[in-house]
C-alpha positions in Angstrom: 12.0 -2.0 9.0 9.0 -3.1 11.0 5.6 -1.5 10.6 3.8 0.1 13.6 -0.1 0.0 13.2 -1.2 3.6 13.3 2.3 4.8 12.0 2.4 7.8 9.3 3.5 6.5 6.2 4.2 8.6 2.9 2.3 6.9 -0.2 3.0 8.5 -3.8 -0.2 9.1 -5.7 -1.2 10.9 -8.6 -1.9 14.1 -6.8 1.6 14.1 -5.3 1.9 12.6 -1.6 -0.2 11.3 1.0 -0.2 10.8 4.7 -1.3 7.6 5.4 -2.2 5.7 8.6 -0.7 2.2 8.3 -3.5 -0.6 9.4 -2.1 -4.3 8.8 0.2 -6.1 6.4 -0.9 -9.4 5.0 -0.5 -11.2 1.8 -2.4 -9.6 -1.5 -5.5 -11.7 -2.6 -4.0 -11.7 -6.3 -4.3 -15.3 -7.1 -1.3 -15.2 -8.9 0.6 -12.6 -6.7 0.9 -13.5 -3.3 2.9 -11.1 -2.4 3.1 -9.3 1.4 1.9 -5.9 1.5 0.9 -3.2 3.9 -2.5 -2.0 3.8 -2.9 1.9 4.6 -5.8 4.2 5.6 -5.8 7.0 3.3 -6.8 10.7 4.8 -10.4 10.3 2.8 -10.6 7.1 5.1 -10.4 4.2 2.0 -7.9 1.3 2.6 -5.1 1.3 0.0 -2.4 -1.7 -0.4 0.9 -0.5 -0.7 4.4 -2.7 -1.5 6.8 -3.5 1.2 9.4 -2.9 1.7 9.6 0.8 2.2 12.0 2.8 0.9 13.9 5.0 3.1 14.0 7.8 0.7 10.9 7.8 -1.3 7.3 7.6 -0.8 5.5 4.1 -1.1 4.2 2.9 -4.0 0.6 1.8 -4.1 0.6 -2.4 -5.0 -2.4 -1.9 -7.6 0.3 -0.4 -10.0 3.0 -2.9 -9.5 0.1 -6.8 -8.3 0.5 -9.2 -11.6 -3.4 -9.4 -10.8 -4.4 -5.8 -10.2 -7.0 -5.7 -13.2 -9.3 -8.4 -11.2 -9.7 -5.8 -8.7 -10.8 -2.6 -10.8 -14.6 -2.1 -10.4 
């Protein structure tokens, strides 16, 4: 499944489901992750990295709950 800039994509959070405007996928900054991910404009207007692939089925799951590094980016 290839990702259109601008394209609605469903993200699961912990307030249920959000509609997402999909910006750019590039590779997480972890330095032990690595992996590619798809960074999303949330309606509030942050930027939220999200795992790829997609499901079909399900909403996205954010990539701060599933990056090997995500505690070096909490503030």
């Amino acid at each position: 499944m290839s990702i259109v800039r601008g394209e609605t994509i469903l993200v699961r959070s912990g307030a249920g489901v959000l509609y997402c405007e999909a910006v750019e996928e590039r590779e997480c900054a972890g330095e032990n992750c690595g992996e590619v991910i798809l960074w999303v404009r949330t309606p509030k207007g942050a930027l939220m990295p999200i795992d790829l692939p997609i499901p079909d089925d399900a909403p996205a799951t954010s990539h701060f709950a599933s990056c090997v590094d995500a505690e070096s980016f909490r503030r």
